[in-house]
MIBAZA-748167 format. One line per field, with one value per residue (C-alpha): residue in three letters; x, y, z. Coordinates in Angstrom, 3 decimals, padded with zeros to 6 digits. Layout:
residues N
r	ALA  ...
px	X  ...
py	Y  ...
pz	Z  ...
This chain:
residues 547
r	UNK  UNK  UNK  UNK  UNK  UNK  UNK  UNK  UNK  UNK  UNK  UNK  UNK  UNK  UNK  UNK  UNK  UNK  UNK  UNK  UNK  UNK  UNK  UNK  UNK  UNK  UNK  UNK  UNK  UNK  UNK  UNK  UNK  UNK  UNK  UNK  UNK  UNK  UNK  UNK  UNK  UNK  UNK  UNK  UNK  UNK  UNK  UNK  UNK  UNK  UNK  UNK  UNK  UNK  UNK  UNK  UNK  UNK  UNK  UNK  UNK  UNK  UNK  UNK  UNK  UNK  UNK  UNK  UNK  UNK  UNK  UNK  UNK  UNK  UNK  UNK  UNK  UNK  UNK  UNK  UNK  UNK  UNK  UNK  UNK  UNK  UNK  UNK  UNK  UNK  UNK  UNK  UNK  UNK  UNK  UNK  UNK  UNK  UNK  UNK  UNK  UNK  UNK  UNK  UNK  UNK  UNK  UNK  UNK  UNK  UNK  UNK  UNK  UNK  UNK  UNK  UNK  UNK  UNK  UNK  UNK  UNK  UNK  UNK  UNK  UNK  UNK  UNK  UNK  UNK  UNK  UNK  UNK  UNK  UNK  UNK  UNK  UNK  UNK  UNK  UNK  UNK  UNK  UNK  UNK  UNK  UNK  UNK  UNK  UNK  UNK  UNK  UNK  UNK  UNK  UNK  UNK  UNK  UNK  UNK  UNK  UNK  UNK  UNK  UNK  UNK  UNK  UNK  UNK  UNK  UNK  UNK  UNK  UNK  UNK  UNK  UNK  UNK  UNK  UNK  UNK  UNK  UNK  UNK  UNK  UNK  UNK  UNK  UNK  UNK  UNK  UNK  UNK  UNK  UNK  UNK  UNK  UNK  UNK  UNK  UNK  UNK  UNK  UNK  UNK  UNK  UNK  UNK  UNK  UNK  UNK  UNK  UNK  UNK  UNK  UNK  UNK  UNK  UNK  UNK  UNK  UNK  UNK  UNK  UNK  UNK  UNK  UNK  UNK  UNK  UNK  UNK  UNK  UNK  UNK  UNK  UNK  UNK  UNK  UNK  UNK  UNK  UNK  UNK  UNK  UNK  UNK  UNK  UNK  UNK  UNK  UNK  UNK  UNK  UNK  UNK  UNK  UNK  UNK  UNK  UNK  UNK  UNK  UNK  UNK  UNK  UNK  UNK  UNK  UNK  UNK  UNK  UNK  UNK  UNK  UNK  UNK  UNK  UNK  UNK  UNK  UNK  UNK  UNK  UNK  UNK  UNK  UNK  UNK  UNK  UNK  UNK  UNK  UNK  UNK  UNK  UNK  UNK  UNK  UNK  UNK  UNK  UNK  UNK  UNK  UNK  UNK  UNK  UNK  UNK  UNK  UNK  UNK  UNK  UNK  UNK  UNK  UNK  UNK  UNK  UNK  UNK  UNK  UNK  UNK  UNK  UNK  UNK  UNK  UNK  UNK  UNK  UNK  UNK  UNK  UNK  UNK  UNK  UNK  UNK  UNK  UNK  UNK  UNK  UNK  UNK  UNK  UNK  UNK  UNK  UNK  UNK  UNK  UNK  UNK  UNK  UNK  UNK  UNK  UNK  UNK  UNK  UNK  UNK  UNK  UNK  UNK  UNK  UNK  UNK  UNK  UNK  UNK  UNK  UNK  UNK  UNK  UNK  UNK  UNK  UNK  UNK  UNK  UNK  UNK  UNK  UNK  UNK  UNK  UNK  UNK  UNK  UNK  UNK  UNK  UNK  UNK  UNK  UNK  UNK  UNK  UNK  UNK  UNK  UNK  UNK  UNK  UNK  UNK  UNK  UNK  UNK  UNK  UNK  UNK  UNK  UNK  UNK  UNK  UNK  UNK  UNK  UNK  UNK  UNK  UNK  UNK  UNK  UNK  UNK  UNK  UNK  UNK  UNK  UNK  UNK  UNK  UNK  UNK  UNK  UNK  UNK  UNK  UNK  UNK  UNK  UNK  UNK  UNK  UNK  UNK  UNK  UNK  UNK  UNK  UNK  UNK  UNK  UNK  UNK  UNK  UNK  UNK  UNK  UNK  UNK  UNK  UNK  UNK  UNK  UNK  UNK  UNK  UNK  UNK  UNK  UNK  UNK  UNK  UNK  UNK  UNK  UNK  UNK  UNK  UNK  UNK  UNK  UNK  UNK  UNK  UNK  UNK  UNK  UNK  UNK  UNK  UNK  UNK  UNK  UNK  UNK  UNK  UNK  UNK  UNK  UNK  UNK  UNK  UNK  UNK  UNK  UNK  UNK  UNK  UNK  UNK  UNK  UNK  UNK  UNK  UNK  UNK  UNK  UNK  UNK  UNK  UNK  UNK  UNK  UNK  UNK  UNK  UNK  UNK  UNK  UNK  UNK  UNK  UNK  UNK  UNK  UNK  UNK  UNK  UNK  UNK
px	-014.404  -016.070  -015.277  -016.562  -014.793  -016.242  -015.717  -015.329  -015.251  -011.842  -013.401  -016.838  -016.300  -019.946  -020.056  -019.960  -022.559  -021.772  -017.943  -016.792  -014.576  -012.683  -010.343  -007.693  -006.069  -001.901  -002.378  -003.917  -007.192  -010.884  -011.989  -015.230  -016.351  -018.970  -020.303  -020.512  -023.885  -025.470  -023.446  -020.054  -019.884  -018.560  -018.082  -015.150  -015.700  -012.010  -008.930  -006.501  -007.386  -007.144  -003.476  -005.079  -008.287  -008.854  -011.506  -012.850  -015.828  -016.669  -015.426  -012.811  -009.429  -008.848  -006.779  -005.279  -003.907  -001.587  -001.741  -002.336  -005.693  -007.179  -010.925  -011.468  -010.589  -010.613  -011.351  -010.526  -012.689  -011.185  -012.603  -009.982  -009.325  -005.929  -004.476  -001.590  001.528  000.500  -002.574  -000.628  002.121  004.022  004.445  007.770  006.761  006.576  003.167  003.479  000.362  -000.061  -003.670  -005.703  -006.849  -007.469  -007.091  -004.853  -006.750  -005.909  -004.798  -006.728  -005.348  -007.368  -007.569  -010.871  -011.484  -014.456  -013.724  -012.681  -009.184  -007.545  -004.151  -002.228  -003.083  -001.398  -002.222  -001.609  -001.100  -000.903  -003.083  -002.090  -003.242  -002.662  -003.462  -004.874  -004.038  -007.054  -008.655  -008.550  -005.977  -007.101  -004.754  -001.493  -002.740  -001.806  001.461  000.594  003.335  003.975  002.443  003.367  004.259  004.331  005.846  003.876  004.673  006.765  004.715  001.008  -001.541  -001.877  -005.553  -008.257  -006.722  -008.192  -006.417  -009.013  -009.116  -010.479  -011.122  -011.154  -014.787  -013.780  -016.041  -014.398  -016.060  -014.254  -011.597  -008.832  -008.975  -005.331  -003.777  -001.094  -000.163  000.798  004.499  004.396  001.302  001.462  -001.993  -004.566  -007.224  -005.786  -008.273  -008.453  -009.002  -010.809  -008.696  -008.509  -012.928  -011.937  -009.772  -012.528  -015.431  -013.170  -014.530  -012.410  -011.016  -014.003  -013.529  -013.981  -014.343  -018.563  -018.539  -016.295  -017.119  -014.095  -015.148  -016.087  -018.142  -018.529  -022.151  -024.390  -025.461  -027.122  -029.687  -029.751  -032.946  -032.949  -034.063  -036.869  -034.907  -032.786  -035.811  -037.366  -033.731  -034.103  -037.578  -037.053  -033.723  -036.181  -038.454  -035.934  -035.320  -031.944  -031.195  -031.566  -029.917  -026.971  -026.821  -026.905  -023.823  -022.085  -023.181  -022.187  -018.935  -018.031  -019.122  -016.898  -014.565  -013.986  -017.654  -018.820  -015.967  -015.453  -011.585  -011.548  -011.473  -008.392  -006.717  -004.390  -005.941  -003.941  -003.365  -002.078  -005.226  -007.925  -009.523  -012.469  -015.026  -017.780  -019.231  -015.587  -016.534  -018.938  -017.354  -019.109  -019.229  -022.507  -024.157  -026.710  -024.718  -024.936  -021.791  -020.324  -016.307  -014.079  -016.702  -018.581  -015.541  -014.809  -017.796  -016.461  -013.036  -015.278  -016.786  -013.632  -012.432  -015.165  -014.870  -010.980  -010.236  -006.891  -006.137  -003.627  -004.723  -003.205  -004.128  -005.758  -003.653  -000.677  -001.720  001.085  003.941  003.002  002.057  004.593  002.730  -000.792  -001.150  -003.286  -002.577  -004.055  -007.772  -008.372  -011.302  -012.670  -014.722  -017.956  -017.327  -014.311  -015.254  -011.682  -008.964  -005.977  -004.686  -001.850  -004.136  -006.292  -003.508  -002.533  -005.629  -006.290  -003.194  -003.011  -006.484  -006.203  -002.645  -001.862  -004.710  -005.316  -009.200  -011.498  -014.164  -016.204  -017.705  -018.278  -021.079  -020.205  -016.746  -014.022  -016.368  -014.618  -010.680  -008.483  -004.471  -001.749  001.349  004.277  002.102  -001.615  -004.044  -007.043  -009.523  -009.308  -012.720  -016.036  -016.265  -013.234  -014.299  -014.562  -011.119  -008.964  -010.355  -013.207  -013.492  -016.052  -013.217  -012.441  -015.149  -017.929  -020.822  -021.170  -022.801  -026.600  -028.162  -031.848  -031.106  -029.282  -030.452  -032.465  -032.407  -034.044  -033.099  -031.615  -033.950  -032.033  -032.202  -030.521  -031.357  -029.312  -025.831  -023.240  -023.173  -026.571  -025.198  -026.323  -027.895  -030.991  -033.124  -035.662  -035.808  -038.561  -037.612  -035.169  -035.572  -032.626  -030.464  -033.400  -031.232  -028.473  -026.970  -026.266  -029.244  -031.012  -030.690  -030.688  -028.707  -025.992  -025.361  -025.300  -022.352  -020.562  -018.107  -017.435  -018.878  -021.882  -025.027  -027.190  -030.322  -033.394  -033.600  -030.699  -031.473  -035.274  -036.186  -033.645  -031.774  -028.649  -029.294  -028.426  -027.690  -025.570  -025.329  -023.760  -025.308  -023.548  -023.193  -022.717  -023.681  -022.017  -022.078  -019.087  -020.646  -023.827  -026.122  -026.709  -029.211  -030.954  -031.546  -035.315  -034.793  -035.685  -038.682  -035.957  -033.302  -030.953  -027.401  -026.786  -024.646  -022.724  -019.798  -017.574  -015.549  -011.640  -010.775  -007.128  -005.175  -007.982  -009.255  -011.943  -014.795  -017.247  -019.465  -022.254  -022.502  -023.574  -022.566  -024.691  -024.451  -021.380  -023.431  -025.323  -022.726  -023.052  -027.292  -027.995  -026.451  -027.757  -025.195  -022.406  -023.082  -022.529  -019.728  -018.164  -019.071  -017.173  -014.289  -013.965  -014.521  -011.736  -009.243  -010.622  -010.164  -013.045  -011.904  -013.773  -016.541  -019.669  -021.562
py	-009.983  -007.769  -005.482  -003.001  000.392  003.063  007.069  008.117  011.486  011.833  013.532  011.889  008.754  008.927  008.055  010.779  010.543  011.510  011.584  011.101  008.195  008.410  005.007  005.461  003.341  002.674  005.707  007.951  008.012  007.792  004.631  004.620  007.233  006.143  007.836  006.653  006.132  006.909  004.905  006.071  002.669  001.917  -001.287  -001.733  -004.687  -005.156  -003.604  -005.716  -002.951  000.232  002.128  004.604  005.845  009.502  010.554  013.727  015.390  019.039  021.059  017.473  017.456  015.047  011.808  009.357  006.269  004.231  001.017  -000.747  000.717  000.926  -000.799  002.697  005.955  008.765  012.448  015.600  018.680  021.860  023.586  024.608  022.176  021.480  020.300  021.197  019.350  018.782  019.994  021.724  024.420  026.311  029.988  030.089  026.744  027.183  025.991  024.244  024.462  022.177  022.941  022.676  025.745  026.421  030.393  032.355  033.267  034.951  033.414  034.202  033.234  034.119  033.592  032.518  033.899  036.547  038.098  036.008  037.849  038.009  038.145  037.196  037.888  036.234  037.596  036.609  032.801  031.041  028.386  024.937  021.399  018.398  014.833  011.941  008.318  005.982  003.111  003.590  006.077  007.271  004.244  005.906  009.594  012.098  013.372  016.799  018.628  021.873  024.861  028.122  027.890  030.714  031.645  031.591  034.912  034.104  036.688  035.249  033.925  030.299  029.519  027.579  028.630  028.900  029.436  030.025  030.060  033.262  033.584  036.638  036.979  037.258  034.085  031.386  027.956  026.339  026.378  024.391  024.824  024.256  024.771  027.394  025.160  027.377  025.618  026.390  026.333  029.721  029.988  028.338  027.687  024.435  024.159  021.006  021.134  017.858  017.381  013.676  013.888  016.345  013.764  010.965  012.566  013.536  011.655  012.952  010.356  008.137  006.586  008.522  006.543  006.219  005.394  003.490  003.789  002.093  -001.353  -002.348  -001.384  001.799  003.250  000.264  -000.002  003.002  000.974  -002.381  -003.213  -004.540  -008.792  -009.101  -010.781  -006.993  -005.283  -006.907  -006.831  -003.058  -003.080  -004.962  -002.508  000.326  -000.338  -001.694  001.228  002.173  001.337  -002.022  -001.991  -000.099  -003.076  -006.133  -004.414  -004.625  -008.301  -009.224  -007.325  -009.613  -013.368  -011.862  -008.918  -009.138  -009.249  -006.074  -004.714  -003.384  -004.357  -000.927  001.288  -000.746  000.110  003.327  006.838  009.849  012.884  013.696  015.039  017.909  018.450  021.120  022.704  025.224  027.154  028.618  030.633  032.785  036.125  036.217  033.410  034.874  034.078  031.062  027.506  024.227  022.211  019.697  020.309  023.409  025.950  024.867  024.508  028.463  029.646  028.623  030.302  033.593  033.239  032.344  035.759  037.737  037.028  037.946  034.486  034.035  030.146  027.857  026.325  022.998  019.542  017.072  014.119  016.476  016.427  013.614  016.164  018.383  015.802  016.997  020.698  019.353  019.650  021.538  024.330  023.724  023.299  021.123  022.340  019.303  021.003  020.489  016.836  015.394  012.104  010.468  009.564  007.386  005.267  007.520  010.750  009.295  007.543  011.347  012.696  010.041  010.296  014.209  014.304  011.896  011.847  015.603  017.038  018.768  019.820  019.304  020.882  018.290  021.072  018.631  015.883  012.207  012.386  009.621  007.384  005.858  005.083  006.638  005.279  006.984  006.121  007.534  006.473  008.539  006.854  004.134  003.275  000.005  -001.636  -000.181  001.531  003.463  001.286  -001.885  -001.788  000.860  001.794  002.675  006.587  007.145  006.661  010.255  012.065  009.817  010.175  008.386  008.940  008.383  007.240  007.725  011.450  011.311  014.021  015.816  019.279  020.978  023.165  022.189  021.856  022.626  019.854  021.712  025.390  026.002  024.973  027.730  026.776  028.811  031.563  035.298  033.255  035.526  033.870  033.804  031.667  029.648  029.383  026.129  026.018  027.754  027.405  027.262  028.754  028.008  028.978  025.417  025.328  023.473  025.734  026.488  023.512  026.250  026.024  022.450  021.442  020.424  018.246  016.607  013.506  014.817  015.439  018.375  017.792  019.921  018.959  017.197  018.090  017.899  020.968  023.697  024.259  023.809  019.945  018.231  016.384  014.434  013.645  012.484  010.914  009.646  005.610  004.548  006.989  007.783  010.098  011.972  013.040  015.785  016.316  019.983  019.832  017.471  017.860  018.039  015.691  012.787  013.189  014.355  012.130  014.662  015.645  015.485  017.830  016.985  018.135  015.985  017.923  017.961  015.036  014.391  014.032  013.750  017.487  018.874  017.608  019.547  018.526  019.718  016.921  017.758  018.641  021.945  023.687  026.161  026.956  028.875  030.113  034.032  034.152  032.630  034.362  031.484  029.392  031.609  032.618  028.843  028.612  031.294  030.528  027.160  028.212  030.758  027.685  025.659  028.305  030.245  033.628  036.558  038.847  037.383  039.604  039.004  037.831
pz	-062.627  -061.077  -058.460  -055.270  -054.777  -052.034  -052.298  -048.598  -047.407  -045.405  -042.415  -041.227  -043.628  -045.380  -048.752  -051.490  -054.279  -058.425  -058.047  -061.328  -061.570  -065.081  -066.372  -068.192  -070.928  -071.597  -074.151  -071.326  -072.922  -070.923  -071.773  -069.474  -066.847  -064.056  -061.063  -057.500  -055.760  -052.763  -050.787  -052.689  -054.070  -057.959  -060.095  -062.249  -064.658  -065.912  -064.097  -066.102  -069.701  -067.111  -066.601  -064.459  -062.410  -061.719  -059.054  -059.030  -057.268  -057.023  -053.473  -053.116  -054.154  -057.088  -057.089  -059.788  -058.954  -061.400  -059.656  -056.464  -056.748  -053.224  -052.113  -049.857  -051.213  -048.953  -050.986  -048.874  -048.922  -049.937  -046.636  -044.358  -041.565  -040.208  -036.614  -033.919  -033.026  -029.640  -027.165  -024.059  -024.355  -022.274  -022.267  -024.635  -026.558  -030.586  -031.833  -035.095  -037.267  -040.457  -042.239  -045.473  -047.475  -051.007  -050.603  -048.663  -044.829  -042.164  -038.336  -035.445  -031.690  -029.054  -024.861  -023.228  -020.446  -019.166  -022.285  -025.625  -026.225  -029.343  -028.767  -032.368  -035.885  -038.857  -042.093  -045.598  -044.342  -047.783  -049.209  -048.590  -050.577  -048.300  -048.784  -046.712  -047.332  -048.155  -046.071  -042.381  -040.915  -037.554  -036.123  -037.255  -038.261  -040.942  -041.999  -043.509  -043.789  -041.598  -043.029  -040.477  -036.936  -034.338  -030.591  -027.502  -026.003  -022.387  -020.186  -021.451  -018.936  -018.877  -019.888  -022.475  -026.039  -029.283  -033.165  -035.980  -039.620  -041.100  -044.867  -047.174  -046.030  -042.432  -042.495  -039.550  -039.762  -036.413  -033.896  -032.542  -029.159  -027.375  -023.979  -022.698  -019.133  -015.979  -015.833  -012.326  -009.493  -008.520  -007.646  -004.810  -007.309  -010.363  -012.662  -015.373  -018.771  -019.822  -022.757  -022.226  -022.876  -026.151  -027.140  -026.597  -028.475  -031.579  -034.713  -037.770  -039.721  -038.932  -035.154  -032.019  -028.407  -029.215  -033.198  -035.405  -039.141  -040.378  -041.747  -044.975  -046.703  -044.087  -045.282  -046.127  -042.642  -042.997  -045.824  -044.322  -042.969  -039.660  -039.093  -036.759  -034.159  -034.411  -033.907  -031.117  -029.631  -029.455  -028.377  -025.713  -025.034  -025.425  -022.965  -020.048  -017.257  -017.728  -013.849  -015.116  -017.834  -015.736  -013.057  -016.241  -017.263  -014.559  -013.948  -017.313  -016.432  -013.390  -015.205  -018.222  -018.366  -021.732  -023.031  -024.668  -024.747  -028.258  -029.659  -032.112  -028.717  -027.829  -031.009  -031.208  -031.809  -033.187  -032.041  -035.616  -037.197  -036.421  -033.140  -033.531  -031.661  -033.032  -029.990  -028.694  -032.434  -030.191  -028.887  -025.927  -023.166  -022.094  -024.362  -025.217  -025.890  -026.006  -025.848  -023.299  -024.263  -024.452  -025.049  -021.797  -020.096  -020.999  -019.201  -015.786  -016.733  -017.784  -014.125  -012.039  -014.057  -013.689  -009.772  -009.712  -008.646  -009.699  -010.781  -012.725  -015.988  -017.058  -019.327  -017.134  -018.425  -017.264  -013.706  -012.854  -013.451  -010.705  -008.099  -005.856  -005.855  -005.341  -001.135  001.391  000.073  -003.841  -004.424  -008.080  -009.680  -012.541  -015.613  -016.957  -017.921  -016.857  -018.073  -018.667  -016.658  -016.782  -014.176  -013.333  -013.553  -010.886  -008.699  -008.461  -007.422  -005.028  -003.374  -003.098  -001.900  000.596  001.818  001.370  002.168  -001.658  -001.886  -005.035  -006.712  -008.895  -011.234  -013.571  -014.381  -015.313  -014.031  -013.862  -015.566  -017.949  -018.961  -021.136  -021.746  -023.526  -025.281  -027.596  -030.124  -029.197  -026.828  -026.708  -024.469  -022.263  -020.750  -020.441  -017.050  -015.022  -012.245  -013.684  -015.662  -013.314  -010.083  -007.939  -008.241  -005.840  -003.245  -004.042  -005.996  -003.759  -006.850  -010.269  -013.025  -013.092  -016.502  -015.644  -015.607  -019.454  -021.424  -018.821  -017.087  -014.092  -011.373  -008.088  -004.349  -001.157  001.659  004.180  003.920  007.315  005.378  005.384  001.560  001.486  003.368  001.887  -001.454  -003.256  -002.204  000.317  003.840  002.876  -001.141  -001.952  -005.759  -007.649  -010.872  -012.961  -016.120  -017.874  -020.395  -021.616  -023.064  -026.233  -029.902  -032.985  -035.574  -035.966  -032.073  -031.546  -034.513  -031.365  -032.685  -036.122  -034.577  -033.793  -036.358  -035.267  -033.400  -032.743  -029.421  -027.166  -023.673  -022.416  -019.837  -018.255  -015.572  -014.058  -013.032  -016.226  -019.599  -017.828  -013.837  -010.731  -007.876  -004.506  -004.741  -001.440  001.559  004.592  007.309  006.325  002.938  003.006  000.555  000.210  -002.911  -005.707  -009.246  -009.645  -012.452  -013.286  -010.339  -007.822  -008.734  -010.626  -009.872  -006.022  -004.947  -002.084  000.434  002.266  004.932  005.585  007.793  008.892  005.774  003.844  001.944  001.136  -001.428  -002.994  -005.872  -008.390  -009.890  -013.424  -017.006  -016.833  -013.941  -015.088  -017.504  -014.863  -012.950  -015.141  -015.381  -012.125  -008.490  -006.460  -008.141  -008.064  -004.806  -003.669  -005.341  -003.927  -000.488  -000.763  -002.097  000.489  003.198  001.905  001.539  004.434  002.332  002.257  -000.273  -003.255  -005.215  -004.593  -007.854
């Protein structure tokens, strides 16, 4: 009889061509030795003469299996990789590190802030072979075993972390990026890290919230030709405005909740295996990018630093545990794309923002869009919308995200040029056209390795500007909420950003309204200046620096 195996790579699940597969007889001699194809697919015609299988392909670690002889075999690369015990830390908190290497390298632990800081160096770390278990394991996660561990110093400034893996070269591929949590809110300024969105977009293993690769067999999709009745289905999808595309969703949500909704985000996701990002690699934060996670999210930390605004640093998903701190008094700032939110995350917002009078600054694009739930065992993702399966977030942040605008980028136009928002801004009376760059910006294939889920592109983002890739717009006006300025994307229907004034218990609400616009906050002083000007409104203080 004859039988299927696949050769998966243990990080992005593709197949892996020409390993050698090598059977074994009871005497422990090769019998046969094949090679997978394109698809990392093998036949073996008689398991029943075999004792054992070894796999082996060049830059993988080998395996040999003496029975139960798995359908799905998951090689590792020899590239260092590895992953934290947890994402937030205290100052004091012991970070435990476990991690892949097939030479001795060196630690790196730096700060992010207007300067990329290194502030520990581990040398002579020693190399470290660890193995991942075949078939599907992003449910329940690896078990490497520790490999170092180190101290968070108690006096260190909470902040966006990162710990990277130098090699004899001085060559680092990646970082983890991590938190160090302000254990108390000291400060008037709370700032977010989107950590739940980090989590969402991580791939490794072969299932992040967008793709799911683990099904069998994983990479003939990628030569199946499509049926006609598929490709008119996508024509058709092609050439539907996504407006209307937007509104049959949420039709087909209301006549059946549980259409559509895929069952693999529902199952568990690990926290037990790497979480990377490229661009926090850069040493400086003004420099070109293009990234929607942690390394945007450092550019508004390298402004808020730059203008000696002093602020608190902690996990969103933590944001429960200092509920009873979050009052008139506290301003939350969300960053760059706060896209994720559990129930009890945004029962806290809505609650301080409306009952105690705690202010927010929406510096983010495509926020509280969709749901995110955790667990002992790692989280999942319930339903397709945050308002469809949680709650309506527009009855704090007012805006939702706008797919005609996906993928797009221009610079703002002021409405009301009178607005104390536009107070002593660079520009001109008569000129309403700023944040025309950012440094969030299309590049080279080297800049946009954003995540290990995501193939480089020549071209993600069409036109500049500080209006983009992804955007908010207000969903239901009032007379309470102002527009101060619109994206000129999309033919004037980009980000909107918008102001909604302390009312009674009620604080105050400020938003940009897109993914790109801290990257503009260090090239562009129109931006920073408005910026500046609200956050002196809302906590009625004048001593900030000028951009």
């Amino acid at each position: 009889m004859v039988s299927k195996y696949y050769i998966l790579d243990a990080e992005l699940i593709s197949g892996i061509q020409d390993a050698l597969i090598q059977l074994l007889d009871f005497d422990n001699i090769i019998i046969k030795e094949i090679y997978s194809d394109v698809l990392g697919m093998f036949q073996i015609d008689n398991l029943n003469e075999v004792k054992s299988i070894v796999i082996k392909k060049e830059s993988y670690y080998s395996k040999t299996y003496n029975n139960d002889f798995p359908k799905i075999i998951r090689l590792l690369s020899n590239k260092t990789t590895g992953y934290l015990n947890q994402l937030s830390y205290f100052p004091g908190d012991v970070v435990k590190v476990s991690h892949n290497s097939i030479s001795s390298c060196t630690i790196q632990v730096y700060r992010y802030g207007q300067e990329k800081e290194n502030i520990l160096e581990i040398k002579n770390i020693e190399s470290v072979e660890q193995r991942v278990p075949d078939n599907f394991f992003v449910s329940r996660g690896l078990s490497w075993k520790e490999s170092f561990s180190f101290e968070i110093p108690n006096k260190i400034e909470a902040g966006l972390y990162g710990l990277s893996f130098v090699d004899k070269n001085g060559i680092s591929d990646f970082t983890l990026p991590f938190i160090v949590a302000s254990p108390k809110l000291e400060n008037k300024i709370v700032v977010l890290a989107s950590a739940s969105t980090w989590l969402a977009y991580n791939f490794w293993g072969g299932r992040s919230r967008y793709f799911n690769e683990e099904k069998i067999p994983v990479a003939t999709k990628e030569v199946k030709k499509k049926g006609l009745k598929g490709k008119i289905k996508n024509k058709v999808i092609g050439l539907t405005p996504k407006s209307l595309l937007a509104r049959y969703s949420t039709y087909s949500y209301k006549k059946n909740p549980r259409k559509n909704i895929k069952k693999w985000r529902e199952e568990n996701y690990t926290l037990n295996r790497p979480l990377v990002n490229y661009t926090l690699n850069q040493e400086d934060p003004n420099l070109p990018f293009q990234d929607h996670l942690a390394g945007a999210e450092w550019r508004l930390l390298a402004w808020l630093e730059k203008q000696n605004i002093a602020y608190d640093f902690i996990a969103d998903f933590d944001i429960p545990n200092y509920k009873k701190t979050l009052d008139d008094t506290k301003t939350v700032i969300l960053n760059t794309h706060c896209e994720y939110w559990s129930k009890e995350m945004f029962d806290t917002l809505f609650e301080c923002h409306l009952s105690k009078g705690l202010s927010l600054l929406n510096l983010s694009g495509n926020s509280i869009y969709r749901e995110i739930k955790f667990d002992k065992k790692g989280y999942h993702f319930p339903g397709n919308y945050f308002y469809q399966s949680c709650k309506d977030e527009t009855e704090v942040i007012e805006v939702r995200y706008d797919i005609e605008s996906y993928g797009t980028a221009a610079p703002y136009r002021i409405i009301n040029r009178k607005h104390w928002a536009f107070d002593n801004i660079p520009l001109k009376e008569n000129e309403t056209i700023f944040g025309q760059v950012s440094l969030n910006q299309n590049g080279s294939k080297d800049m946009i390795k954003l995540s290990s889920f995501e193939k480089p592109k020549n071209k993600l983002i069409n036109g500049a500007g500080a209006s983009g890739w992804e955007v908010d717009r207000v969903v239901s006006p009032k007379k309470s909420i102002e527009i101060l300025a619109e994206g000129l994307n999309n033919k004037g229907q980009g980000a909107q950003m918008i102001i909604k004034e302390k009312a009674g218990t009620r604080g105050v609400l400020f938003s940009v309204s897109s993914i790109m616009f801290n990257g503009s906050l260090l090239v562009d002083q129109t931006c920073s200046k408005i910026i500046i000007n609200v956050i002196n409104h809302i906590l009625d203080k004048s001593n900030l620096k000028n951009s």
